[in-house]
C-alpha positions in Angstrom: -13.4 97.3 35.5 -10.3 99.2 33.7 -9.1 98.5 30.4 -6.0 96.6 31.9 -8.1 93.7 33.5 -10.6 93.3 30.5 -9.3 90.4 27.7 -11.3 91.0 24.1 -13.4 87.8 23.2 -11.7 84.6 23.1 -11.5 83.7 19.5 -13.5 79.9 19.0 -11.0 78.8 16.4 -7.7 79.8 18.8 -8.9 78.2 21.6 -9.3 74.7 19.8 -6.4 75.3 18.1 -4.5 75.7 21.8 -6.8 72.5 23.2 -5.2 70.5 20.5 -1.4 71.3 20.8 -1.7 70.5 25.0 -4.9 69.3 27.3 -6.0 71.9 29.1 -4.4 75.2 27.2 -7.8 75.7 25.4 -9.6 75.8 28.4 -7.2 77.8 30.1 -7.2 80.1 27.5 -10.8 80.7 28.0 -10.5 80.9 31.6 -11.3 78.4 32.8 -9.2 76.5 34.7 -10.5 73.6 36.6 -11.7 72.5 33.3 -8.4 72.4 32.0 -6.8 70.6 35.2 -9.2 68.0 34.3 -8.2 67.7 31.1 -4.3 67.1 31.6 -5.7 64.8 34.5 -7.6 63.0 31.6 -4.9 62.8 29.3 -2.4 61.4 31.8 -4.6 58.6 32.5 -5.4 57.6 29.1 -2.3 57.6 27.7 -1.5 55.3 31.0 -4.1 52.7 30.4 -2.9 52.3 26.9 0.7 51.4 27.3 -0.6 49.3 30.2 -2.9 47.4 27.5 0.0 47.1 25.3 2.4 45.7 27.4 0.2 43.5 29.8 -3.1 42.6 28.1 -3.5 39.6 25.3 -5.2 42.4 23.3 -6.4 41.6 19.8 -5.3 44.7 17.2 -9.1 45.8 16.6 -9.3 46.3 20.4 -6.3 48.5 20.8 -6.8 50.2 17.7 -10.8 50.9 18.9 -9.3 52.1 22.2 -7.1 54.4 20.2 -9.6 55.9 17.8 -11.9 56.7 21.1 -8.9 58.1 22.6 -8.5 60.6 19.3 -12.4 61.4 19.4 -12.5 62.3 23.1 -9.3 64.8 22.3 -11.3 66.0 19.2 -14.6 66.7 21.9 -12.1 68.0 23.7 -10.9 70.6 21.7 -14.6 71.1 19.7 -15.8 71.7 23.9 -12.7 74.7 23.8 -14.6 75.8 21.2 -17.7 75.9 22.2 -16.5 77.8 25.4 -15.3 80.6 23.5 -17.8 80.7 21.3 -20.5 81.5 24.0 -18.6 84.0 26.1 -19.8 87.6 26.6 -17.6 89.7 24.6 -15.2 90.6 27.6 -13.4 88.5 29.7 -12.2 89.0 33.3 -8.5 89.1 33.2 -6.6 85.9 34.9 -3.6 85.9 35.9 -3.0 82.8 33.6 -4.5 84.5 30.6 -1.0 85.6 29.2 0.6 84.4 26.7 3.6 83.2 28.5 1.5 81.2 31.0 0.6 79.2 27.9 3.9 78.3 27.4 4.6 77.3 30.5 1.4 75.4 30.6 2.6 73.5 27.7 6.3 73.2 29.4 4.3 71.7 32.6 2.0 69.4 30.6 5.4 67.9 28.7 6.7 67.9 32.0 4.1 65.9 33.8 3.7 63.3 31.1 6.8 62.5 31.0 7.4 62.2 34.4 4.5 60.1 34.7 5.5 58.2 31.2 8.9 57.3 33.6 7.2 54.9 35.1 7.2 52.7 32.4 10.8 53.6 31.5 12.5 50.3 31.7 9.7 49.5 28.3 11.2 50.1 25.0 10.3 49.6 21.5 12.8 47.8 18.9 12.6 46.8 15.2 13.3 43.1 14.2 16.4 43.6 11.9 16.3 40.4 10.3 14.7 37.6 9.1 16.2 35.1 11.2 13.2 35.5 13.9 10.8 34.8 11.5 7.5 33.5 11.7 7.7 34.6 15.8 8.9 38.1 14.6 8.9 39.2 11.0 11.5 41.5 9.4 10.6 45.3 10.7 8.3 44.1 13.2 8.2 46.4 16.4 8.2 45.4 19.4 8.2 46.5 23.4 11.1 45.2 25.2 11.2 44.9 29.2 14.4 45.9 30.2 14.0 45.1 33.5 13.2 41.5 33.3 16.8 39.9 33.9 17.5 42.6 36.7 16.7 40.2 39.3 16.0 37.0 37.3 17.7 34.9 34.8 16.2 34.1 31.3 14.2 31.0 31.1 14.4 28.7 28.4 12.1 29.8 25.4 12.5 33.8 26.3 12.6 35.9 23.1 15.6 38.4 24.2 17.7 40.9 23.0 21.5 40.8 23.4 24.9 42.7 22.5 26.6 40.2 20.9 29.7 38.4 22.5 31.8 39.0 19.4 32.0 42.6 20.0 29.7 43.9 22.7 28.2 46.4 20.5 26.0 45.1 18.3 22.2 44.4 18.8 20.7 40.9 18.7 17.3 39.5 18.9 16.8 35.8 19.8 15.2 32.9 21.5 17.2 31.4 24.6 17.3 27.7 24.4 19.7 26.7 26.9 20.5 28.4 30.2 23.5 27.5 32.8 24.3 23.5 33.6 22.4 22.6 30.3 24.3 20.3 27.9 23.2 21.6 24.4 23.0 19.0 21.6 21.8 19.3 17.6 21.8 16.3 15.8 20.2 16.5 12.2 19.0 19.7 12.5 17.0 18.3 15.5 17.7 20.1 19.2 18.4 18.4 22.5 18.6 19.7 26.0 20.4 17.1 28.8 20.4 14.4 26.2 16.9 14.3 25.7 14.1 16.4 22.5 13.5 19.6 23.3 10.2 20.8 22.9 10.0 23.7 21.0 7.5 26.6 19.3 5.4 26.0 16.3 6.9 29.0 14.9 10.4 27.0 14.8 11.3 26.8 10.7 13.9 25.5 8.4 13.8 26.3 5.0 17.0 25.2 3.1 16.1 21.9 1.0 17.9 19.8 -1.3 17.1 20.1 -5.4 14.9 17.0 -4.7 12.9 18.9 -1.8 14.3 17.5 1.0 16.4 19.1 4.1 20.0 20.1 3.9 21.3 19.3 6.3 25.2 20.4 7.1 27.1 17.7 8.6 30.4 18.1 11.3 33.2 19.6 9.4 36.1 17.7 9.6 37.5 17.2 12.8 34.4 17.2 14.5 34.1 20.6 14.4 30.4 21.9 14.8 28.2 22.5 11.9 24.7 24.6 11.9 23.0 21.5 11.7 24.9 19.1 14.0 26.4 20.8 17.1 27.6 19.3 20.4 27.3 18.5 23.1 28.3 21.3 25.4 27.5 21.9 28.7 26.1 25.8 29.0 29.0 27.2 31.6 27.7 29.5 34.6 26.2 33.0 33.6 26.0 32.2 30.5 23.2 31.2 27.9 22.9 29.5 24.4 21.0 31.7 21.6 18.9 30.6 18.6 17.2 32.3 15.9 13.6 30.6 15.3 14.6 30.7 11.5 17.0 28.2 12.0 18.7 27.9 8.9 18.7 31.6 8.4 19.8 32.8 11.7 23.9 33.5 13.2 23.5 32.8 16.5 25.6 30.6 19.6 25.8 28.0 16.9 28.5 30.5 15.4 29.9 32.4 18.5 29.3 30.9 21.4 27.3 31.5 24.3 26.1 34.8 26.0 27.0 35.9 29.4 24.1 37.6 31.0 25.8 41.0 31.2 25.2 41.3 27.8 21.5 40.5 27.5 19.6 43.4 27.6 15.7 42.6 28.1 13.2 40.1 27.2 11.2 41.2 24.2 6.8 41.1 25.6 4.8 41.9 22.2 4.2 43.4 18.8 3.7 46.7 18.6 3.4 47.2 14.7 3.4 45.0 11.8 3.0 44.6 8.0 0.2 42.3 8.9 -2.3 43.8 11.0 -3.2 40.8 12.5 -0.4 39.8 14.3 -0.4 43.7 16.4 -0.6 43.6 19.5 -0.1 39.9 19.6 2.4 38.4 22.5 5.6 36.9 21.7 5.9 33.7 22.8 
């Protein structure tokens, strides 16, 4: 064995260092590389099954966040098994062609690489922040949330669908709302009270109006004159072709097709699936509904 295919010990403290800044490059820096395949395999998948649970599964916030802790203690075994590795190996080490210290980089590089080609196929999911209050209680202000942006691709949105928009006023700037009236319905608010095709609309217990009167009651804005539509008294109008009518759940706090108009469905971006982070714990991971 010549001096130029002998390594000097692994180090212990290196090679969990290396396991914890990419799966696998631990391992591989100890030699042992069908160990750290695995490990990129294992990571891949995890990290998989997570989003997957975030997006699809009515998962309460202690579940996801348990799944998450396990997910940190495996990497920690992980990178503690590295250690162990290179803490019992003879003091010379057989020279592999992946023991150099470029390989590691390009280990790294190829690790990136893979999860994010694998992370692509969950591309058309993106997260948002509530900007607003004029979701609220169905999305509080600075909630995040994971959009599909492919929902509208080959469907319209339903009534009741929690979407974000561009608004019509200017194409450009980001909106988050409930639609409440899609194409051929006549759109009607009387008294602060909505109705679809001349009859009450059901709607969400999340639905809130908080502008009252000195005495405690609800203000309610009448028709201007003219008959020109007010927040609280709108209508009718039928809901023309490809095009939908927006509301803000925070009804009196909320600039929305009461104010512009409607939205044509070029413009709406995605329908918005669950929470993703909150102020209150609780409501993580919740769906939005």
């Amino acid at each position: 064995m010549t001096a130029q295919t002998v390594l000097p010990k692994r180090q212990p403290v290196i090679a969990a260092l290396l396991a914890l800044a990419a799966p696998g490059l631990g391992h591989l820096y100890c030699g042992k590389l069908m160990p750290a395949i695995g490990s990129v395999l294992a990571a891949i998948v995890y990290a998989n099954i997570f989003f997957l649970l975030l997006v699809y599964q009515d998962a309460q916030p202690s579940h996801l966040l348990a799944y998450l802790i396990a997910g940190l203690l495996v990497y920690l075994l992980h990178a503690g098994h590295a250690w162990r590795i290179a803490r019992r190996q003879s003091d010379d080490l057989t020279l592999r062609p992946y023991n150099q210290s470029y390989y590691y980089a390009v280990w790294w590089l190829s690790v990136a690489t893979i999860g994010f080609m694998t992370g692509s196929t969950f591309s058309d999911y993106r997260t948002y922040h509530t900007p607003s209050t004029s979701m609220e209680r169905t999305l509080l202000y600075n909630d995040r949330f994971v959009v599909d942006l492919s929902a509208y691709r080959s469907a319209d949105p339903a009534r009741g669908d929690v979407a974000i928009f561009l608004c019509p006023r200017d194409g450009t700037t980001l909106y988050l709302k409930r639609c409440i009236a899609v194409p051929g319905d006549t759109v009607e608010i009387v008294g602060k009270r909505l109705f679809l095709n001349g009859a009450a609309a059901p709607e969400p217990l999340t639905i809130q109006f908080t502008d009252t009167t000195s005495t405690g009651e609800p203000m309610i804005h009448p028709k201007l004159p003219g008959g020109i539509d007010s927040r609280d008294n709108y209508g009718p109008h039928l809901v023309p072709e490809g095009q939908f009518f927006m509301m803000g759940d925070n009804r009196d706090n909320s600039l929305d097709s009461r104010y512009w108009g409607f939205v044509p469905k070029d413009l709406i971006l995605g329908r918005v699936i669950r929470i993703t982070y909150s102020s209150k714990l609780s409501r993580i991971g919740s769906l939005v509904e």
